[in-house]
C-alpha positions in Angstrom: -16.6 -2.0 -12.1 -15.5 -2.5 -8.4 -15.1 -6.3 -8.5 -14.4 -6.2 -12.3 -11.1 -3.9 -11.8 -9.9 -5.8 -8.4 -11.3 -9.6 -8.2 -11.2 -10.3 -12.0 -15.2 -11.0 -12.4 -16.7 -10.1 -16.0 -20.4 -8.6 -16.2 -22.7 -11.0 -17.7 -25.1 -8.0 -18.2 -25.4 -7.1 -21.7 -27.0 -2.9 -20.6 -25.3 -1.3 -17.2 -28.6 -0.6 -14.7 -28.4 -0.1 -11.5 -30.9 -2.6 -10.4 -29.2 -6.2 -10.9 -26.0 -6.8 -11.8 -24.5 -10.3 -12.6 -20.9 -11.3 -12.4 -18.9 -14.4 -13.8 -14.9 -15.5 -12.2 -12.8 -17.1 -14.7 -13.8 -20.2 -12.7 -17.5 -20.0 -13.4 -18.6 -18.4 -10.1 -21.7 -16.1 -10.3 -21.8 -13.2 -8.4 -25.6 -11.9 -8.3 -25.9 -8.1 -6.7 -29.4 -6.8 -6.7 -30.2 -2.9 -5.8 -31.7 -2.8 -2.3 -34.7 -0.9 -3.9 -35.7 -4.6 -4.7 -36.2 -5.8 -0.9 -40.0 -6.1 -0.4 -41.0 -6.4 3.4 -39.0 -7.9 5.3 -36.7 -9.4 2.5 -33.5 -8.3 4.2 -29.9 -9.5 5.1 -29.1 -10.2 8.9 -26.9 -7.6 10.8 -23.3 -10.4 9.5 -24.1 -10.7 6.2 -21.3 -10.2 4.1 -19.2 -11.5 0.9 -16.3 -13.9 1.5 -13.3 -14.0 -1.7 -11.0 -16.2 -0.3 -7.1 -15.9 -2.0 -4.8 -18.8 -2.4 -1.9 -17.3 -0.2 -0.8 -14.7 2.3 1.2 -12.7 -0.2 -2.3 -12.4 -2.4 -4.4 -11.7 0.4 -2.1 -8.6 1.0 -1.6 -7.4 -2.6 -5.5 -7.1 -2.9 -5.2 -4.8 0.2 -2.1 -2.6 -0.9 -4.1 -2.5 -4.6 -6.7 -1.3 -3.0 -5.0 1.4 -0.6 -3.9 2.7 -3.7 -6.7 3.2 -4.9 -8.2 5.2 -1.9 -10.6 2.4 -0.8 -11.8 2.8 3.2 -9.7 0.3 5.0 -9.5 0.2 8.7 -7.1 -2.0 9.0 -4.4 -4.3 7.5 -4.1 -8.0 6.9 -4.1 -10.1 10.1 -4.9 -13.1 11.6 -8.9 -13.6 12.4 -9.9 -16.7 12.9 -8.7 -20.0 11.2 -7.7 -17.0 8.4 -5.5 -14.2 7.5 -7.3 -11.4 6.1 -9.4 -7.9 6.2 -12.7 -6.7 6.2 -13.8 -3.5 4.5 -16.8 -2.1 3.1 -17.9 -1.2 -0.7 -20.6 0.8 -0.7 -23.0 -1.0 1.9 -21.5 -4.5 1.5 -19.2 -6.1 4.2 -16.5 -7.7 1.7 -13.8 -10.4 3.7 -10.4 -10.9 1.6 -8.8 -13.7 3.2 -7.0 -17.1 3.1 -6.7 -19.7 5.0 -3.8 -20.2 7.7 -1.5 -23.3 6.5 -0.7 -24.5 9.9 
């Protein structure tokens, strides 16, 4: 529901499980999240992992965040510069999500 309600994906899943869950954008982007019970071994992420959704301007970079402060979501802190970018970093559950755009110079 998380990237449903806020990034406008749509689940491809025809049952809700909490092992796989597969997400289309209105653009045809596939968003593939798998339950960490799946990992096997050594089948992990490295320590910078994390999920990029870039925004076509400032001003929509900052109405994900205040949409998200609404909502109660963790955010340490607000939109800024990093980088080549203007964005934030928070976390959903375990996941390192970056909202950000790039910085029309």
């Amino acid at each position: 529901m998380f990237f449903e309600t806020y990034f406008g994906f749509k689940a491809e899943n025809s049952v809700v499980n909490d092992t796989i869950s597969i997400l289309r954008a209105d653009d045809g982007f596939v968003l593939v999240l798998m339950s960490d019970k799946l990992n096997k071994g050594d089948n992990s992420y490295p320590g910078t992992f994390h999920i990029g959704l870039f925004q076509e301007t400032d001003e929509a970079v900052t109405t994900v965040y205040e949409r998200l402060k609404n909502a109660g979501a963790a955010l340490a802190d607000e939109p800024k510069r990093i980088r080549k970018t203007f964005g934030f970093y928070f976390k959903y559950q375990d996941i390192l999500i970056e909202i950000s755009t790039d910085i029309k110079e």
